[in-house]
C-alpha positions as CSV (number, residue, x, y, z in Angstrom):
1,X,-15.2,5.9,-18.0
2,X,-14.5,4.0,-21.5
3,X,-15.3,4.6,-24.9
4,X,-18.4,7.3,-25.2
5,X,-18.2,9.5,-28.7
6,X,-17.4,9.3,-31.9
7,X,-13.8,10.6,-33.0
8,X,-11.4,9.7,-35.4
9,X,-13.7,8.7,-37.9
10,X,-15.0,5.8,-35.8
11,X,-18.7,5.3,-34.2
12,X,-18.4,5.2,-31.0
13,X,-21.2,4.5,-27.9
14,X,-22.9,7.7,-26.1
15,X,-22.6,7.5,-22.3
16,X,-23.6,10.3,-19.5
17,X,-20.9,13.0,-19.5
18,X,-18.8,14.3,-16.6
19,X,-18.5,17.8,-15.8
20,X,-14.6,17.7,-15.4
21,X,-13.8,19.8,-18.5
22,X,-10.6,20.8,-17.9
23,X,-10.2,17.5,-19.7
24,X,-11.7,18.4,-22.7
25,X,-10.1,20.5,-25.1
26,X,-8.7,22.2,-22.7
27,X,-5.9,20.9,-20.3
28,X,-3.6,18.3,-21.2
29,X,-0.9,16.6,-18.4
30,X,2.1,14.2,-17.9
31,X,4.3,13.0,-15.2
32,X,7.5,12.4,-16.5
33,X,11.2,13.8,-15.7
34,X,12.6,13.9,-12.6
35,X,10.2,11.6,-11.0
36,X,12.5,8.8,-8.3
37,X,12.4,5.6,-10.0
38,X,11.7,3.4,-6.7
39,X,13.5,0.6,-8.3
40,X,16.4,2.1,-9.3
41,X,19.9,3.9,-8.0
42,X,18.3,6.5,-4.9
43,X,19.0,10.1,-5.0
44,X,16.9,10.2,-8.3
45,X,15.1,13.8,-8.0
46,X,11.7,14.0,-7.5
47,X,8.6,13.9,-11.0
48,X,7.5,17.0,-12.2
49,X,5.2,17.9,-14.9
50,X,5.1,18.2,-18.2
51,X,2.6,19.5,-19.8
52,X,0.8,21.2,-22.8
53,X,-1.4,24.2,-22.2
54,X,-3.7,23.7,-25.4
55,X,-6.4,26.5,-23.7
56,X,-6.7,28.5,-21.2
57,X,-10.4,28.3,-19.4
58,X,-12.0,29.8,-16.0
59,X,-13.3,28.4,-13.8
60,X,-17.1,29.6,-15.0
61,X,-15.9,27.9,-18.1
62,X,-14.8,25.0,-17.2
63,X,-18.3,24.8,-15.0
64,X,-20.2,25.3,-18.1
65,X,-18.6,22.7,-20.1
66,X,-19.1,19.0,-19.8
67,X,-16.8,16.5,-20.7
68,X,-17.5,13.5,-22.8
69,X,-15.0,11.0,-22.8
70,X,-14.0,10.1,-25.7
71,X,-12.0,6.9,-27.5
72,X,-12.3,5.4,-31.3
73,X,-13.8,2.1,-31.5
74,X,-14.8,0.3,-34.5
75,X,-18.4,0.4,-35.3
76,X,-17.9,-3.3,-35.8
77,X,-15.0,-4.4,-33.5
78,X,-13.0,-7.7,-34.9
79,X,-12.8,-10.8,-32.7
80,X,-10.3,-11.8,-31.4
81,X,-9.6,-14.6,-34.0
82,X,-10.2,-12.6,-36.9
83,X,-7.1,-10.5,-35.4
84,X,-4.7,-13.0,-34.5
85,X,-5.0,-13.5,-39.0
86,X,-5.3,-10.6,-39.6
87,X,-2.9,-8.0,-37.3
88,X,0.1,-9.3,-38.8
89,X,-0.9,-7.3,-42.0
90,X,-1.6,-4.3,-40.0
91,X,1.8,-3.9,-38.3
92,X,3.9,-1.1,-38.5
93,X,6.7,-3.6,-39.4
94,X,5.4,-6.6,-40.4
95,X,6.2,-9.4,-37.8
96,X,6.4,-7.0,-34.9
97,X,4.2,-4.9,-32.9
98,X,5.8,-1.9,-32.3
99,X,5.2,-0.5,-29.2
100,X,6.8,3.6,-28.3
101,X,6.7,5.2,-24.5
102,X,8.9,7.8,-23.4
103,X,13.0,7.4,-21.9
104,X,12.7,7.1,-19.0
105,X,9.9,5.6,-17.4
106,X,9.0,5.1,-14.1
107,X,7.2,2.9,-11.0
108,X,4.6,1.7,-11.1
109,X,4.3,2.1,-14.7
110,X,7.3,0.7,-15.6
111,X,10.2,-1.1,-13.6
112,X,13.9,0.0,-13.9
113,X,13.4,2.1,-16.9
114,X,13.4,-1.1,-19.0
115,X,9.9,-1.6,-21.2
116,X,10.8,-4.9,-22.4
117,X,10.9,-7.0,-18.5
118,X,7.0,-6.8,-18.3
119,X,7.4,-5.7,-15.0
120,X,5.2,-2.2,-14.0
121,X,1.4,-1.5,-15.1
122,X,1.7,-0.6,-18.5
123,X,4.5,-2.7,-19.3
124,X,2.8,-6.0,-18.2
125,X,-0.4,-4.4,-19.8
126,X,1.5,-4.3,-23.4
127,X,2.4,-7.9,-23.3
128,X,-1.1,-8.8,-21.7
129,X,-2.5,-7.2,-24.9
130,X,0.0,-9.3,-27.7
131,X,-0.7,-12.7,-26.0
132,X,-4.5,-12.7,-26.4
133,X,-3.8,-11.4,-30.4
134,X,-1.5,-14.8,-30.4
135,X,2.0,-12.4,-30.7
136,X,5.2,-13.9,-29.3
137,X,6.7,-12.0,-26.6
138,X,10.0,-11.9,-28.7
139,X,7.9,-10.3,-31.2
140,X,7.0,-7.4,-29.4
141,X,9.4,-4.4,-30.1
142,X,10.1,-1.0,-28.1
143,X,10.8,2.2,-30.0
144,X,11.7,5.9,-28.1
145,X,9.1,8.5,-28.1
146,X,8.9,11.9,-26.7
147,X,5.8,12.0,-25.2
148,X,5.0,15.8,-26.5
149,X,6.1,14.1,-29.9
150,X,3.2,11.4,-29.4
151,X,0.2,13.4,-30.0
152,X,1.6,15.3,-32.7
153,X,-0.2,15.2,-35.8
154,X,1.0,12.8,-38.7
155,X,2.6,9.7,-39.5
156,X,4.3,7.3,-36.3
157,X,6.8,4.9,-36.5
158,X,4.8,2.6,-34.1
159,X,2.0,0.5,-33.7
160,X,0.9,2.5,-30.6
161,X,2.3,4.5,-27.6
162,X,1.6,3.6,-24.4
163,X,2.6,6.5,-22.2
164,X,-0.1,7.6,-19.7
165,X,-1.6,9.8,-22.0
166,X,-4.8,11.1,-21.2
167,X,-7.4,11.4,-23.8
168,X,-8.8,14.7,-24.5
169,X,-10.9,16.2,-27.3
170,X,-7.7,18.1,-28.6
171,X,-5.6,15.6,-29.4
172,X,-8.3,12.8,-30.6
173,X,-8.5,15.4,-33.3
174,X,-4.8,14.5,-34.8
175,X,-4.5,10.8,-33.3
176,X,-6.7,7.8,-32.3
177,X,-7.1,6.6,-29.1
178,X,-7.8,3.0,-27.9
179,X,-10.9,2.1,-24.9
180,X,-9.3,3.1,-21.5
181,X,-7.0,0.3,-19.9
182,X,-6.7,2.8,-16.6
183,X,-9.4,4.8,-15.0
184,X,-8.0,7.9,-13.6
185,X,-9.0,9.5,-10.1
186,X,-8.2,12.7,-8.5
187,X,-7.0,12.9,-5.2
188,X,-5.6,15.4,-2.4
189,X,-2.1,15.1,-0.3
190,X,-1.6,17.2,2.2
191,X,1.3,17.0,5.5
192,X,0.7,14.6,8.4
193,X,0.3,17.2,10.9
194,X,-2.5,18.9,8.7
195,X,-6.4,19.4,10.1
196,X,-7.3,18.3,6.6
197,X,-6.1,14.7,7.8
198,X,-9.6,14.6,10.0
199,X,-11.4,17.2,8.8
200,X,-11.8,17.4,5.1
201,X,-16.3,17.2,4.7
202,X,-17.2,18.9,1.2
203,X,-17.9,22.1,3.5
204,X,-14.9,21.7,5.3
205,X,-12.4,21.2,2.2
206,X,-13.4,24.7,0.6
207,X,-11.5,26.6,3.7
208,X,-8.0,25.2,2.8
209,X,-5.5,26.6,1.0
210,X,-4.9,24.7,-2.5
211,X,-1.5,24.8,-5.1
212,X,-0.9,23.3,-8.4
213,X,1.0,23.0,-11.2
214,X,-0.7,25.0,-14.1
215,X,-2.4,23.4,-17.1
216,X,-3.1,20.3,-15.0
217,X,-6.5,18.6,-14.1
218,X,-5.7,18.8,-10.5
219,X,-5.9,22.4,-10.7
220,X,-8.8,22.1,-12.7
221,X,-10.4,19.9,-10.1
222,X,-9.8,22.5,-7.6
223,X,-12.0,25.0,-9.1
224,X,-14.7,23.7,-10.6
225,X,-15.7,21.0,-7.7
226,X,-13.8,21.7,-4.2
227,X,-14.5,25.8,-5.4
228,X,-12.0,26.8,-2.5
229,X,-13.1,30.6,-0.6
230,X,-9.4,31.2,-1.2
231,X,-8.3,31.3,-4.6
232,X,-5.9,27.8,-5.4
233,X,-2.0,29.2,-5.8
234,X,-0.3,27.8,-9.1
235,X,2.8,26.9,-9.8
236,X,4.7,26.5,-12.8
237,X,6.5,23.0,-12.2
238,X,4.9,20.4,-9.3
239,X,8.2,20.5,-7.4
240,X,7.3,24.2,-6.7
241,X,3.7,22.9,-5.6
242,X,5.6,20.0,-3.4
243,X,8.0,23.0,-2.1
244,X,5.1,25.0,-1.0
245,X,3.4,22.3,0.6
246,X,6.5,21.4,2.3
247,X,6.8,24.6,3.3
248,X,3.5,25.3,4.7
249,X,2.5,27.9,1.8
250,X,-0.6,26.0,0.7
251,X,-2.2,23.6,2.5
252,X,-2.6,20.5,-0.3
253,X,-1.8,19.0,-3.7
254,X,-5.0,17.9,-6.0
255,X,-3.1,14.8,-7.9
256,X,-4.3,11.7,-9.4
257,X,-4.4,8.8,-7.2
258,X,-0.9,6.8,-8.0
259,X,0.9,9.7,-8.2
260,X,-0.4,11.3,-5.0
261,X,0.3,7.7,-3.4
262,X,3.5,7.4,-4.3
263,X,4.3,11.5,-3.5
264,X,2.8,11.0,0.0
265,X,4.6,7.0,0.9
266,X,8.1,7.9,-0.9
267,X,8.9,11.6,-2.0
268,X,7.9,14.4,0.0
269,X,10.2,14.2,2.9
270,X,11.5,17.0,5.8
271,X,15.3,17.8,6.3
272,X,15.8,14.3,7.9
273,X,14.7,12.7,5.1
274,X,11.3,12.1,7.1
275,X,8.2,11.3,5.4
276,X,5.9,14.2,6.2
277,X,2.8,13.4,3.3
278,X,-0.4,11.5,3.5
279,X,-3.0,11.3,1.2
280,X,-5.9,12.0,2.5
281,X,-8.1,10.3,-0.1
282,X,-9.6,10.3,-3.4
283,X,-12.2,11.6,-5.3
284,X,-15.3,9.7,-7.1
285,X,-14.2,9.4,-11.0
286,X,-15.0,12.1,-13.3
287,X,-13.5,10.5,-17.0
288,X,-10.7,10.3,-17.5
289,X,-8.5,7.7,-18.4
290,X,-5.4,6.1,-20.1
291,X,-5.5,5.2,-23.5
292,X,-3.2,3.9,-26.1
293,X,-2.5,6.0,-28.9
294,X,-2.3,5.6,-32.4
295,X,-1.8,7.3,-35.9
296,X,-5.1,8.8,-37.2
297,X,-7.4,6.5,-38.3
298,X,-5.1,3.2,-37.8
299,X,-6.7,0.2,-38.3
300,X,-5.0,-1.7,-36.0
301,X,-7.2,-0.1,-33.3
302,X,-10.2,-2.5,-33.8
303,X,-7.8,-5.4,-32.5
304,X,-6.0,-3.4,-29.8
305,X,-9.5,-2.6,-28.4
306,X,-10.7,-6.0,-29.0
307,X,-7.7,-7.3,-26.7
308,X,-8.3,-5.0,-23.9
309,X,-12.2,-5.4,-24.1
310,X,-11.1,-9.3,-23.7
311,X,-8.4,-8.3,-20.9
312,X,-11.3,-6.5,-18.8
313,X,-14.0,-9.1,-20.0
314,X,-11.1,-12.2,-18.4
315,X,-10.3,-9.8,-14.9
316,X,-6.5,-9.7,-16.4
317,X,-6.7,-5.9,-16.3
318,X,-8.2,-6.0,-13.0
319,X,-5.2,-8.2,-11.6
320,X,-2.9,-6.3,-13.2
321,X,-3.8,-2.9,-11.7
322,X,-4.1,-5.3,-7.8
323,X,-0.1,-6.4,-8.7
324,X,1.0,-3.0,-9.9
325,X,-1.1,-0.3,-8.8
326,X,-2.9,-1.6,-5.9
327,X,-0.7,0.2,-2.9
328,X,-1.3,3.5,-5.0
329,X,-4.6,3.0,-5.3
330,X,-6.2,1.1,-2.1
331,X,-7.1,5.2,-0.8
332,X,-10.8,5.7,0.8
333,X,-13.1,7.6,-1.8
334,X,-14.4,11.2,-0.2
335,X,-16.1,13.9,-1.8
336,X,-15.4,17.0,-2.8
């Protein structure tokens, strides 16, 4: 699901596309606001959505199309020694690698809305990344930014974003993108007491009644590979989608994996405060992925992506995703 095509300028290797095109110049998504911080203060309302709509497409569309993942990498990338002389030069301010996410973040990505403990995926992933290019810890700075800021076109005032932003075709065209450092599945939640808990074959999974929040690649999903008999409700925020499910308006929630996870083992409760969700499973991969982001053309990408390659290469990334991810992601695979 890594680098495949060339953007921003860079070369880039050709791989086999995916057919999820929702993806691609289409549909862009984000978790953030109102999402329960697990280690934090409870009563935190639940995540919902943000999102930017850059297209509308159909279903027959988004069938059509085929999605080729895409991330910049150097045609030559530098090794690692070359960057631990060189990066220094390349910083946004020299001495520090400045790293932006959004305020606040959230488990498992990040623990107690505090970047700088190394605690949560992306955080541990960020000072993962400056110890192989030979940075200090202490050198390693956070800076606030938006995430709909992010992936605007123009100048940043960091070294990268880390933010769980999903490459697509759209926004490589304004900003760089590193190789993946988290493979992204799909996956359905639905209520305990649900038939879709033992029945949900490929046959059986296009009789159920599907919501989502619109503009997302769950909804996507939906349509161009379940292909449900009965047209999939959408919703304009996920708690509305959550409500319905709660509810028994719709039958199930197309979400990716850690996300659905964490809905289904700590958010979507009953009156008693219940938990009433399970996630039935996930999906085979289809693309997409995680990347960090950078101004256009930044140079500093050749040594970012020579650190993660060297993270995936040493099974860092691997233990990382076990420590932090693993309980949101340890769901059989099934198929749609």
């Amino acid at each position: 699901m890594s680098s495949d095509r060339i953007v921003s300028g860079a070369s880039a290797k050709n791989a086999p596309s995916s057919s999820l095109a929702a993806l691609e110049d289409g549909l862009d998504r984000r978790y953030t606001t109102k999402h329960q911080n697990l280690d934090g203060p409870e009563g935190n309302q639940m995540r919902t959505i943000r999102l930017t709509l850059v297209g509308v497409l159909s279903a027959s569309t988004l069938t059509a199309l085929s999605l080729t993942v895409g991330v910049a990498v150097n045609a030559a990338t530098p090794s690692l020694a070359s960057c631990k002389t060189t990066i220094g030069a390349q910083e946004y301010a020299k001495g520090k690698l400045t790293v932006a996410t959004d305020n606040p973040v959230y488990t498992p990505w990040f623990v107690n809305n505090k970047p700088s403990n190394g605690k949560g995926y992306e955080s541990a992933v960020v000072y993962a990344v400056a110890t192989v290019l030979g940075i200090k810890k202490s050198d390693v700075k956070w800076a606030y930014e938006p995430f709909n800021s992010s992936y605007a076109p123009g100048p940043k005032s960091f070294d990268f974003d880390i933010n769980e932003v999903s490459y697509t075709a759209a926004r490589a065209q304004v900003v760089t993108f590193s190789t993946s450092y988290y493979d992204v599945q799909q996956s359905i939640v639905t209520l305990k007491t649900s038939k879709m808990v033992t029945h949900h074959s490929p046959a059986q999974l296009k009789g159920y009644l599907y919501g989502d929040q619109i503009g997302t690649t769950g909804l996507a999903y939906i349509n161009v590979y379940i292909k449900p008999t009965k047209p999939a409700r959408v919703f304009n925020t996920l708690d509305q989608a959550v409500l319905a499910l709660q509810t028994g308006q719709i039958d199930a929630i197309v979400i990716d994996t850690p996300t659905g996870q964490y809905m289904a083992s700590a958010q979507i409760v009953n009156s008693k405060k219940k938990l009433v969700a399970t996630q039935v499973g996930q999906f085979p991969s289809v693309g997409e992925h995680y990347g960090f982001l950078f101004t256009k053309n930044n140079p500093i990408v050749g040594c970012i992506n020579a650190a993660i390659s060297a993270l995936k290469s040493n099974g860092t990334l691997a233990s990382l995703q076990k420590k932090w991810l693993g309980i949101y992601t340890s769901v059989p695979t099934i198929k749609p």
